[in-house]
C-alpha positions, 0 to 999 in steps of 0.5 A: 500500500502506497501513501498519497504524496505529501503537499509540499511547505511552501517554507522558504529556505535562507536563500529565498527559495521556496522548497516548491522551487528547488524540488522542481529545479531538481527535476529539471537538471535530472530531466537534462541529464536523462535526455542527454543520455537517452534521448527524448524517445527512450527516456520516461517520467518514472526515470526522470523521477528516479534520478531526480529523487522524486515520487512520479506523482511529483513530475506530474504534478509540476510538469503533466506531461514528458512533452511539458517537462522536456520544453521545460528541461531544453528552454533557453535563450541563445544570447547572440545580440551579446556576441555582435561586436564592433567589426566583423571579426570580434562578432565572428570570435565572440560567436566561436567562444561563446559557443565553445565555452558554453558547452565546455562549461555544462555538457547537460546545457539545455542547447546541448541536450536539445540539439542531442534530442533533436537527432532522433525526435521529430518534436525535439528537431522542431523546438530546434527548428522553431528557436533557431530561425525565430531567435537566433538567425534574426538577430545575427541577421542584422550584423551582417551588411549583405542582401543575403544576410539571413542566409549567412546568418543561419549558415554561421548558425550551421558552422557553429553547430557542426563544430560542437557536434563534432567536438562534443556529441562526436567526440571526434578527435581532430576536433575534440582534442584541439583546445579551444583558443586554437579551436577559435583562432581557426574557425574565426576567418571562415565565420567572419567570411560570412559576416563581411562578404568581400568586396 
């Protein structure tokens, strides 16, 4: 026989933050970390709630559903307005390491588990699809001097994604095994390239 769960406290611990608030942060960065291993498919509420050292009940009644609890888990908000420099070449490198760093710093990042996700799951792929072409691309548009500037804009978006992937998903060694001020030294031209377009 099981007992119904107990209505959290609403007590506020010494930093302000309601028990409420850290047993639903708690599920999130539990939530990260099983999306990240087993993709959105394969992953479950009763393993989220397992890792996260809840009740299932409590992923419910915080989440209601996978769905909710992954756009939850994965939303971020890209700062690329932050990256846009004084030349061409400062954007292109704030962009480089920006990126770079950001994925070293948290592997469980939620553009990391998001772009993992989205490899096998059609609605990951679309919140992908859906952040990147109305946030992102937009944004880094509007530093770039050219009438193809949406153009280059989401083709720096793939370049950036394509060498994360290969570094961080992938693991593949050329690109793994660089540190990231060489990493950076090396891709700033090309990214550049598309942000000032030759004369």
């Amino acid at each position: 026989m099981t007992s119904e769960p107990v209505p959290e406290s609403p007590a506020t611990s010494e930093g302000g933050e309601r028990k409420g608030q850290r047993t639903r942060r708690r599920i999130l960065d539990a939530a990260r970390g099983v999306f990240a291993n087993l993709g959105y498919e394969r992953a479950t509420i009763r393993g989220i709630a397992a890792a996260a050292g809840v009740d299932k009940s409590s992923v419910i009644q915080y989440f209601g559903t996978k769905q909710n609890l992954f756009r939850e888990a994965v939303h971020w908000t890209i700062p690329v307005a932050d990256a846009i420099g004084d030349t061409p070449e400062q954007t292109a490198e704030n962009l480089a390491r920006g990126m770079l760093a950001a994925w070293a710093a948290d592997p469980n990042s939620p553009m990391a588990v998001l772009l993992r996700a989205s490899m096998t799951s059609e609605d990951a792929a679309e919140i992908l699809r859906n952040h990147i072409t109305s946030s992102a691309t937009p944004t880094l548009a509007t530093a770039i001097d050219a009438p193809d500037a949406r153009l280059r804009a989401a083709l720096l978006g793939a370049m950036l994604m394509g060498v994360a992937s290969q570094r961080y998903l992938l693991q593949m060694p050329d690109v793994a095994d660089v540190d990231i001020d060489k990493l950076v030294r090396l891709i700033t031209p090309a990214l550049q390239a598309l942000i000032s377009p030759a004369e």
